[in-house]
Backbone as XML, in Angstrom:
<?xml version="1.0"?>
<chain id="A" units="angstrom">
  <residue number="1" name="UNK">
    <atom name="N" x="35.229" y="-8.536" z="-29.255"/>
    <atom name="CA" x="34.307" y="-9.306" z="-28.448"/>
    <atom name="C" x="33.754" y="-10.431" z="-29.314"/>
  </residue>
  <residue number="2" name="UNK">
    <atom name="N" x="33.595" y="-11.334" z="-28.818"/>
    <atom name="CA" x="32.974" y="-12.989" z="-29.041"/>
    <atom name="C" x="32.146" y="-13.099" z="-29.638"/>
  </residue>
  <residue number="3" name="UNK">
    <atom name="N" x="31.146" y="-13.741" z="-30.724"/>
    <atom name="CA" x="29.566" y="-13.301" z="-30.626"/>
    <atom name="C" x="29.137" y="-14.219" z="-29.268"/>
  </residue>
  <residue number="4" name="UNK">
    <atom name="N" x="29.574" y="-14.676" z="-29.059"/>
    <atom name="CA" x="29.208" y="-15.707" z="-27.675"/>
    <atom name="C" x="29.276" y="-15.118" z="-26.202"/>
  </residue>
  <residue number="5" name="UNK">
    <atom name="N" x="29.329" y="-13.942" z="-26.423"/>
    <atom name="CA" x="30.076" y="-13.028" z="-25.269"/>
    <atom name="C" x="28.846" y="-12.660" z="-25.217"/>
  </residue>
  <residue number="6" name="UNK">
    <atom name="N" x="28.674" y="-11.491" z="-26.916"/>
    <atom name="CA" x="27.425" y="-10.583" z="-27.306"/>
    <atom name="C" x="26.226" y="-11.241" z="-26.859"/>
  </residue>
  <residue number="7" name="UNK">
    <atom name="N" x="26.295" y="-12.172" z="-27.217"/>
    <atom name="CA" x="24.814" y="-13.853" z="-27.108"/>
    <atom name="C" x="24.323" y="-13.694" z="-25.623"/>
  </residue>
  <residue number="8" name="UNK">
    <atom name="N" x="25.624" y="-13.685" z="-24.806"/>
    <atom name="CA" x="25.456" y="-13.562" z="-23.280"/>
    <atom name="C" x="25.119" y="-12.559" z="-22.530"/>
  </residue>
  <residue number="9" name="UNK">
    <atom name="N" x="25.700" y="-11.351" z="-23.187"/>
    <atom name="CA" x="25.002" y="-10.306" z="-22.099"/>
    <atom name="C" x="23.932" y="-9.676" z="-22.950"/>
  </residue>
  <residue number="10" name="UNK">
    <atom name="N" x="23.655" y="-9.785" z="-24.027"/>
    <atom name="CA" x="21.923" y="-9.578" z="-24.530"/>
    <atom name="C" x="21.004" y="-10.598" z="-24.110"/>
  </residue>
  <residue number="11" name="UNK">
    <atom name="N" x="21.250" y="-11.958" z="-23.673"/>
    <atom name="CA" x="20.595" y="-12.469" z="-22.565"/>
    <atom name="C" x="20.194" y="-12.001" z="-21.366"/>
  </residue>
  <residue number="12" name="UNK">
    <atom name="N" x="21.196" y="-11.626" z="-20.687"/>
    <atom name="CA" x="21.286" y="-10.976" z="-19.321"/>
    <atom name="C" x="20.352" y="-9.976" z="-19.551"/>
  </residue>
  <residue number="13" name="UNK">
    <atom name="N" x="20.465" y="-9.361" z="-20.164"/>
    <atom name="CA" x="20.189" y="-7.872" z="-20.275"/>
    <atom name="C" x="18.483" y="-8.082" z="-20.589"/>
  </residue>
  <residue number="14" name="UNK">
    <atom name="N" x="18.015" y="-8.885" z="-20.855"/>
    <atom name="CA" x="16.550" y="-9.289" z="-21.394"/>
    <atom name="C" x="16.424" y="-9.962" z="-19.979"/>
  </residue>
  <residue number="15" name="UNK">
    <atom name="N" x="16.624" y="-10.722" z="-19.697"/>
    <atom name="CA" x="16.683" y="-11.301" z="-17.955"/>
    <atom name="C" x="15.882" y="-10.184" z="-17.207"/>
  </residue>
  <residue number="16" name="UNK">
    <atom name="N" x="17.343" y="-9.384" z="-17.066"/>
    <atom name="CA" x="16.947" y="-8.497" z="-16.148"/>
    <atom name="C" x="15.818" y="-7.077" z="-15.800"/>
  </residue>
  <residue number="17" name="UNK">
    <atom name="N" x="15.555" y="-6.813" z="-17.656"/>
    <atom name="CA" x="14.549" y="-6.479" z="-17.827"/>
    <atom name="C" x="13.145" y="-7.040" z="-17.723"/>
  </residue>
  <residue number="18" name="UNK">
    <atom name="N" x="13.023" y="-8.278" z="-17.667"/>
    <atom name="CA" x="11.759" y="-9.015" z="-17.461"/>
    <atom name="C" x="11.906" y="-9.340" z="-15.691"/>
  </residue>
  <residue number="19" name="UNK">
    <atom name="N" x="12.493" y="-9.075" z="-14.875"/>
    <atom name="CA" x="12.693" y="-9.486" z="-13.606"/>
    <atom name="C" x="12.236" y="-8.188" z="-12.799"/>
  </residue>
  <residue number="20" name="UNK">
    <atom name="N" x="12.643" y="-6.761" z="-13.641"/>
    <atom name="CA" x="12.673" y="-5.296" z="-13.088"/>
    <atom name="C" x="10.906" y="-5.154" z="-13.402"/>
  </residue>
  <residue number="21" name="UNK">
    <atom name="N" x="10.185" y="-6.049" z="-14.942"/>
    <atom name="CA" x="9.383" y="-5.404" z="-15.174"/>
    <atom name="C" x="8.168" y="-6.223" z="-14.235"/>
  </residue>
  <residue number="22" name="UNK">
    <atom name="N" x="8.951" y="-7.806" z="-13.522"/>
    <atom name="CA" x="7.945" y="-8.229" z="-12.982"/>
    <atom name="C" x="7.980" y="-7.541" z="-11.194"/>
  </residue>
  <residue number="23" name="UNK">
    <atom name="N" x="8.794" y="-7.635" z="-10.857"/>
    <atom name="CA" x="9.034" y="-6.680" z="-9.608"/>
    <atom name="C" x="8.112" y="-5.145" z="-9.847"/>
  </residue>
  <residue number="24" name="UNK">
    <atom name="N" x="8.133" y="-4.699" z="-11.008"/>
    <atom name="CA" x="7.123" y="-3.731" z="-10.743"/>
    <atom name="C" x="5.966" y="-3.560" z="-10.694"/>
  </residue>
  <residue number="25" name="UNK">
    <atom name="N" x="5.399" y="-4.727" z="-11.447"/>
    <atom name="CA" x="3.841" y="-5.209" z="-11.275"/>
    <atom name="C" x="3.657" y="-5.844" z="-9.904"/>
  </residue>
  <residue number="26" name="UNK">
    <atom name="N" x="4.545" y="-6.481" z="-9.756"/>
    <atom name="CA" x="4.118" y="-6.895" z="-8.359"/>
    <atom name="C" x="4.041" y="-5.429" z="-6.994"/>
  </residue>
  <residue number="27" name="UNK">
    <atom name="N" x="4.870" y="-5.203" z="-7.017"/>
    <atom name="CA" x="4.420" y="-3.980" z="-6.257"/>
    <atom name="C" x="3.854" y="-3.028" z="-6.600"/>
  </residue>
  <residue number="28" name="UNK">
    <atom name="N" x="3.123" y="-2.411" z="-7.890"/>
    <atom name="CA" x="1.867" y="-2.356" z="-7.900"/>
    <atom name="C" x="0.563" y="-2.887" z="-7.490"/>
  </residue>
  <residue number="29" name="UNK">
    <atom name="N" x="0.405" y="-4.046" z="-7.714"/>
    <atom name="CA" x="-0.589" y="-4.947" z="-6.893"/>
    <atom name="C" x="-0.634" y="-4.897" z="-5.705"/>
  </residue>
  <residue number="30" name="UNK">
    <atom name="N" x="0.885" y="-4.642" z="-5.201"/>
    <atom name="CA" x="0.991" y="-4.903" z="-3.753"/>
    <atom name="C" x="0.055" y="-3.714" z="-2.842"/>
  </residue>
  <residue number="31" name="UNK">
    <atom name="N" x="0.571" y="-2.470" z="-3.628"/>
    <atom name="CA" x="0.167" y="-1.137" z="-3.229"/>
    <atom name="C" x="-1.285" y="-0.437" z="-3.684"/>
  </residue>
  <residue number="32" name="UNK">
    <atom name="N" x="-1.794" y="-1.714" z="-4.582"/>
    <atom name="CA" x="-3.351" y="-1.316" z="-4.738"/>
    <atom name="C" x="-3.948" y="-2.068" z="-3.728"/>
  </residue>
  <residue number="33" name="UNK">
    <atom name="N" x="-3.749" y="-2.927" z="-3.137"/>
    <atom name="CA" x="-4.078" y="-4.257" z="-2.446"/>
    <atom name="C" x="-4.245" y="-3.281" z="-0.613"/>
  </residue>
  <residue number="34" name="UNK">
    <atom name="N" x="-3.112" y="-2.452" z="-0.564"/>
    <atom name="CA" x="-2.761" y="-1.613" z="0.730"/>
    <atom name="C" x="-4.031" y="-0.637" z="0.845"/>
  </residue>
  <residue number="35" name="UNK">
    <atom name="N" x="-4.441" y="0.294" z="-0.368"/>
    <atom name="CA" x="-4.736" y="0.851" z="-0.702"/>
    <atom name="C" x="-6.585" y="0.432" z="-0.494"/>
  </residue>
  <residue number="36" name="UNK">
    <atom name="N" x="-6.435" y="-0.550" z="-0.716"/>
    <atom name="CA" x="-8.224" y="-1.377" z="-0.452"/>
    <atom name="C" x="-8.311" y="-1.575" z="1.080"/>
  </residue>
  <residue number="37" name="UNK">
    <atom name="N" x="-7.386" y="-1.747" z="1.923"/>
    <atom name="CA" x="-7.240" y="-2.061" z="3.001"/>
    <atom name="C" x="-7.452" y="-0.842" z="3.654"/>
  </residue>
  <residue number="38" name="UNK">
    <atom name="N" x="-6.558" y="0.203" z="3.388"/>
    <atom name="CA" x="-6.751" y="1.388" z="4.244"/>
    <atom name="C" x="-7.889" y="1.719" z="3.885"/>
  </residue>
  <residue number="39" name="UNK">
    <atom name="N" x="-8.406" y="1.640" z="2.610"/>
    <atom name="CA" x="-10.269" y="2.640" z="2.526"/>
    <atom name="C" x="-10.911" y="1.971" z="3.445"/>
  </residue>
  <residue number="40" name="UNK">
    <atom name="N" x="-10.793" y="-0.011" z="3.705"/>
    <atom name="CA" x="-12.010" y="-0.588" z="4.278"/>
    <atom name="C" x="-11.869" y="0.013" z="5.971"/>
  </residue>
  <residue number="41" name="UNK">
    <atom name="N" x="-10.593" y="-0.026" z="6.604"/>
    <atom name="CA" x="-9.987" y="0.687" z="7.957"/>
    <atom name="C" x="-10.906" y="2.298" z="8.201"/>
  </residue>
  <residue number="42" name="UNK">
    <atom name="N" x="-10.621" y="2.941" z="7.358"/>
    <atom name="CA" x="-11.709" y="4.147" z="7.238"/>
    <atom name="C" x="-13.263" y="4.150" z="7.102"/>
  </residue>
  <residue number="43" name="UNK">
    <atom name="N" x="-13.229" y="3.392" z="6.500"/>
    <atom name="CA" x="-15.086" y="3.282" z="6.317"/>
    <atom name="C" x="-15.423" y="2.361" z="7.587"/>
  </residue>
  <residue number="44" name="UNK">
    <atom name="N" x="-14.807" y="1.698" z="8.176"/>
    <atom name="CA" x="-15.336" y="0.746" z="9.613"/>
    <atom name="C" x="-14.794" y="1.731" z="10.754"/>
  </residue>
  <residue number="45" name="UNK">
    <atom name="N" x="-13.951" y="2.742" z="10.762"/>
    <atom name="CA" x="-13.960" y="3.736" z="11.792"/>
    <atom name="C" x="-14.708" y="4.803" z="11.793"/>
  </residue>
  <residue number="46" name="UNK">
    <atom name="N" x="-15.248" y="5.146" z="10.155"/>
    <atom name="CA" x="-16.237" y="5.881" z="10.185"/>
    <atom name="C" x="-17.960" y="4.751" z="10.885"/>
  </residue>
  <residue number="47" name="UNK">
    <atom name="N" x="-18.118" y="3.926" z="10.491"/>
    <atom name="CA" x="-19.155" y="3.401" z="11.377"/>
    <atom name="C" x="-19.302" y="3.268" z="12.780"/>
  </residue>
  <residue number="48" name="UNK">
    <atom name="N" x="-17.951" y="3.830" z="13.626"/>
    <atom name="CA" x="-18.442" y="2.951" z="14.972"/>
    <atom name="C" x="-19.327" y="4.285" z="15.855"/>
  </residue>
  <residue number="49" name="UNK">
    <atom name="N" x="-19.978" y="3.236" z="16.053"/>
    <atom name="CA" x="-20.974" y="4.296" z="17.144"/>
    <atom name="C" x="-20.552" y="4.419" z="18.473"/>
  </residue>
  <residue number="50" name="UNK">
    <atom name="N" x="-21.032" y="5.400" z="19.214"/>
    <atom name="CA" x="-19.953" y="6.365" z="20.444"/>
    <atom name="C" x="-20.667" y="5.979" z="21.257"/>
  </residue>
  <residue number="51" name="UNK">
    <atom name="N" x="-19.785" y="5.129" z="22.756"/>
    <atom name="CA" x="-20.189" y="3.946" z="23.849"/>
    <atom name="C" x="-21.076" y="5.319" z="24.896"/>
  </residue>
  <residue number="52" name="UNK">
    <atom name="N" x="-20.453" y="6.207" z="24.522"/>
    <atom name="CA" x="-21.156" y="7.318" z="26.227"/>
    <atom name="C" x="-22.157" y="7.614" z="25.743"/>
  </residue>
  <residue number="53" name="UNK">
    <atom name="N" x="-23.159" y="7.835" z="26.719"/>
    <atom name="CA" x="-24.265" y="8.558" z="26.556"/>
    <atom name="C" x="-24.540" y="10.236" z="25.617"/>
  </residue>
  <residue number="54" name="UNK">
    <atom name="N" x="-24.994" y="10.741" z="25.485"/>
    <atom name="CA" x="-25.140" y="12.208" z="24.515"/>
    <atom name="C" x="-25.062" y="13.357" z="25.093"/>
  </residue>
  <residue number="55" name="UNK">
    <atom name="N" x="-24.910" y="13.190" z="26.352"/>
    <atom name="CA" x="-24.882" y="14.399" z="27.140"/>
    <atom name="C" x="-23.679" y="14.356" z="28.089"/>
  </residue>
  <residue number="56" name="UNK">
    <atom name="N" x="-22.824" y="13.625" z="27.889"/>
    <atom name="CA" x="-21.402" y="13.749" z="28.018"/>
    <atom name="C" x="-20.270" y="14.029" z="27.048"/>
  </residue>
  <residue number="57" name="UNK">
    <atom name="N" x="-19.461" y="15.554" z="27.587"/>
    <atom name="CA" x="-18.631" y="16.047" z="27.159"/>
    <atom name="C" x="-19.637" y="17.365" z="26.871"/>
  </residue>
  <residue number="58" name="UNK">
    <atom name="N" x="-20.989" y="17.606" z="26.834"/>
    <atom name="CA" x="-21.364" y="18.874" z="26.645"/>
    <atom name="C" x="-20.612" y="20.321" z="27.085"/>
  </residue>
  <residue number="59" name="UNK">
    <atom name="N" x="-20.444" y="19.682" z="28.282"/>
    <atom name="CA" x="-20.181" y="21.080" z="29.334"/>
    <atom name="C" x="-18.870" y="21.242" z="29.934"/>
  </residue>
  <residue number="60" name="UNK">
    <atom name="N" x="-18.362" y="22.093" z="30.076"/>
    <atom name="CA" x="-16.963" y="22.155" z="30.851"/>
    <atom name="C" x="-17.104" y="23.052" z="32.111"/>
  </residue>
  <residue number="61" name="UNK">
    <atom name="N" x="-16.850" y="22.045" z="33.284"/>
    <atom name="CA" x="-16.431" y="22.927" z="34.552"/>
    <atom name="C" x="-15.389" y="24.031" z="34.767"/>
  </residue>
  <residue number="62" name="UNK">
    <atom name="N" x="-16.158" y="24.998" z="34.577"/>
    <atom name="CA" x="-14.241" y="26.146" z="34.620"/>
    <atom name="C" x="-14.600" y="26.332" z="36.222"/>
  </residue>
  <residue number="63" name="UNK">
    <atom name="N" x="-15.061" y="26.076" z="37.074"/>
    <atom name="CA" x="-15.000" y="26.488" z="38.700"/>
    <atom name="C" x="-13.653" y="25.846" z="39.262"/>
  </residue>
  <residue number="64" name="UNK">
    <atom name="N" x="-13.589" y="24.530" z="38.584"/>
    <atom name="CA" x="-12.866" y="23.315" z="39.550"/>
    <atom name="C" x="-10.749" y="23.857" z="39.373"/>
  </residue>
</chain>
């Protein structure tokens, strides 16, 4: 083999390691980013207050 060969795919090979290592930070970010989203989705469904009055759903008709 060449050293010009060697030159080339220890290039590549550094390439593709800096491409794998930025693809993984990025979807890290991506998935902390999801992750802030679903807590804020939970904490604003835990706030909503209930449209019926308080004395509906108490009771169940078993006659009918």
């Amino acid at each position: 083999m060449e050293t010009a060969n060697i030159a080339a795919v220890a290039t590549e090979m550094s390439q593709t390691r800096t491409t794998a290592a930025v693809q993984t930070t990025v979807l890290k970010k991506t998935l902390d980013i999801q992750a802030q989203h679903a807590a804020q989705l939970v904490e604003a469904a835990a706030d909503v207050i209930p449209s019926n009055p308080p004395h509906l759903g108490n009771r169940i008709d078993t006659a009918a």
